[in-house]
C-alpha positions as CSV (number, residue, x, y, z in Angstrom):
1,X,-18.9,24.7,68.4
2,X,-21.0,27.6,67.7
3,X,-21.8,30.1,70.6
4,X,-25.0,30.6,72.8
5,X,-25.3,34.2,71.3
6,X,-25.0,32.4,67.8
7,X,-27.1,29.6,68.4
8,X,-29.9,32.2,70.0
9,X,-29.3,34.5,66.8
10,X,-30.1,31.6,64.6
11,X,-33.1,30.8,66.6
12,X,-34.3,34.2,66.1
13,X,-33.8,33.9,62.5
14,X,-36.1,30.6,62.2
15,X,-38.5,32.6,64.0
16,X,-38.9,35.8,61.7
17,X,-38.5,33.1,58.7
18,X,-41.2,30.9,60.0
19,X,-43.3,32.3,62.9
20,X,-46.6,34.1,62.6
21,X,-47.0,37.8,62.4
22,X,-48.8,36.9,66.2
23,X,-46.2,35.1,67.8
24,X,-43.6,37.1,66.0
25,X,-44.9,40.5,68.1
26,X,-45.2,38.4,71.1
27,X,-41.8,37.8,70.7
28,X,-41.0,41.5,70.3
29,X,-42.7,42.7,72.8
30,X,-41.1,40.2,75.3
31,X,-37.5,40.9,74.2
32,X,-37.5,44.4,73.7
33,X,-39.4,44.3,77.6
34,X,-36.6,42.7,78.7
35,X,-33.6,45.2,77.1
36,X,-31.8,47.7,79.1
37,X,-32.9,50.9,78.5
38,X,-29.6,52.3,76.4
39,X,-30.5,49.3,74.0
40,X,-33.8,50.0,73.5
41,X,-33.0,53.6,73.2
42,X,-30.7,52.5,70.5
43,X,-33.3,50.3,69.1
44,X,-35.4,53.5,69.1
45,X,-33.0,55.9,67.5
46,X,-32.2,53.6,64.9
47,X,-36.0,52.4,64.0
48,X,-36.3,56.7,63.6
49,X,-33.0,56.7,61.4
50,X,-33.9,54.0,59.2
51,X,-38.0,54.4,58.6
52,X,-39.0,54.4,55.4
53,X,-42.5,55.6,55.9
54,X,-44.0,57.5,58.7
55,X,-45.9,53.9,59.4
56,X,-42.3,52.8,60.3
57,X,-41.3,55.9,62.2
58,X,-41.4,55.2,66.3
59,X,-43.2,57.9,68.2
60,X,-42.3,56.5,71.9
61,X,-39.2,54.0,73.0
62,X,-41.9,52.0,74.6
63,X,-41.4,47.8,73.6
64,X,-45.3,47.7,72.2
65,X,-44.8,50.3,69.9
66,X,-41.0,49.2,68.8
67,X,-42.6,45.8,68.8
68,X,-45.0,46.6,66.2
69,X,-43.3,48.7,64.3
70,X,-40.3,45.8,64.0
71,X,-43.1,43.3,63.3
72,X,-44.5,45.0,60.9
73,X,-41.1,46.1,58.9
74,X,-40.4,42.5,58.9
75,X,-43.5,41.0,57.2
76,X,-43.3,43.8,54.8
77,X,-40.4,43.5,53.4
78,X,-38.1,39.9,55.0
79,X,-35.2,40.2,56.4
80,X,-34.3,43.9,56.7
81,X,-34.8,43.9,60.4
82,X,-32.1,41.8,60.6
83,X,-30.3,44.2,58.8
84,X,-31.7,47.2,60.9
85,X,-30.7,45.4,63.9
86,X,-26.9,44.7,63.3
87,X,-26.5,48.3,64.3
88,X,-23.9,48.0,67.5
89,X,-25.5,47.9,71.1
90,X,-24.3,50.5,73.3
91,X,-23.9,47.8,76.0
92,X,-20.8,45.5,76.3
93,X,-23.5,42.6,76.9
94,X,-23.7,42.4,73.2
95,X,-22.3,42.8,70.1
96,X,-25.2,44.3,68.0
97,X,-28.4,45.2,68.5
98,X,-29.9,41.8,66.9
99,X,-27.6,39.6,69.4
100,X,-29.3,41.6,72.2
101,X,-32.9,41.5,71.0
102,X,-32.1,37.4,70.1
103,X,-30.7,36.9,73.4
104,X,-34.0,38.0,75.3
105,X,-36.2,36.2,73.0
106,X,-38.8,34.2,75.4
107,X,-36.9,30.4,76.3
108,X,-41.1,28.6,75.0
109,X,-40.6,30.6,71.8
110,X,-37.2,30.1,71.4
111,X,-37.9,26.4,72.3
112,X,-40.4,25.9,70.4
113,X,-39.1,27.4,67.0
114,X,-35.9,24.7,68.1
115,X,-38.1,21.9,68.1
116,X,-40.1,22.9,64.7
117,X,-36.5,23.1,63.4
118,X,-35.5,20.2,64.6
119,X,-38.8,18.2,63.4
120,X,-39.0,19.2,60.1
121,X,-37.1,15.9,58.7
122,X,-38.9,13.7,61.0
123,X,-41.6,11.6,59.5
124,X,-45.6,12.4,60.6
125,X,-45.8,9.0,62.0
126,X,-42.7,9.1,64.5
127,X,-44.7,11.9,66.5
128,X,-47.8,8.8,67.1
């Protein structure tokens, strides 16, 4: 049986894979909101370390500005936030940086990412 943390990482995945650059920053800007402050000075630190461009390069800690910065990395170039984020957390809470931010995803986004998921074999006409 695969964990909460897991199950929430996967979610997040679906999300970045599937979600709009909108409700993807939504997203960001809730989680990151909801982080401890070491975390999202990690999350800072390591958005400086890894920024390509000075587009990418965090200027304040705050969870708008990581928020778009994350969002933006993401639709540029898929799946290297993921990457960026499997940095460890300096918390015990969580493992990495991308189980912490997955973890404080909003429960309607993470909900309804489950649900499109979930749908995606069903037939148009079971929904009438």
């Amino acid at each position: 049986m695969r964990s909460t943390n897991d199950r929430r990482t996967d979610l997040y995945a679906y999300l970045l894979s599937t979600g709009s650059r909108e409700q993807i920053l939504e997203a960001h800007v809730a989680a990151f909101g909801k982080l401890g402050s070491e975390d999202r000075e990690a999350l800072f630190l390591r958005m400086q370390d890894v920024s390509r461009t000075p587009a990418e390069h965090p200027q304040t800690s705050t969870p708008e500005e990581l928020a778009r910065i994350a969002t933006d990395i993401e639709f540029e170039s898929p799946g290297r936030l993921s990457i960026i984020l499997e940095s460890p957390a300096p918390v015990g809470d969580y493992p990495t940086l991308l189980d912490a931010v997955a973890h404080h995803i909003p429960r309607r986004i993470e909900t309804l990412t489950a649900f499109r998921e979930w749908s995606d074999g069903a037939e148009d006409d079971w929904f009438e």
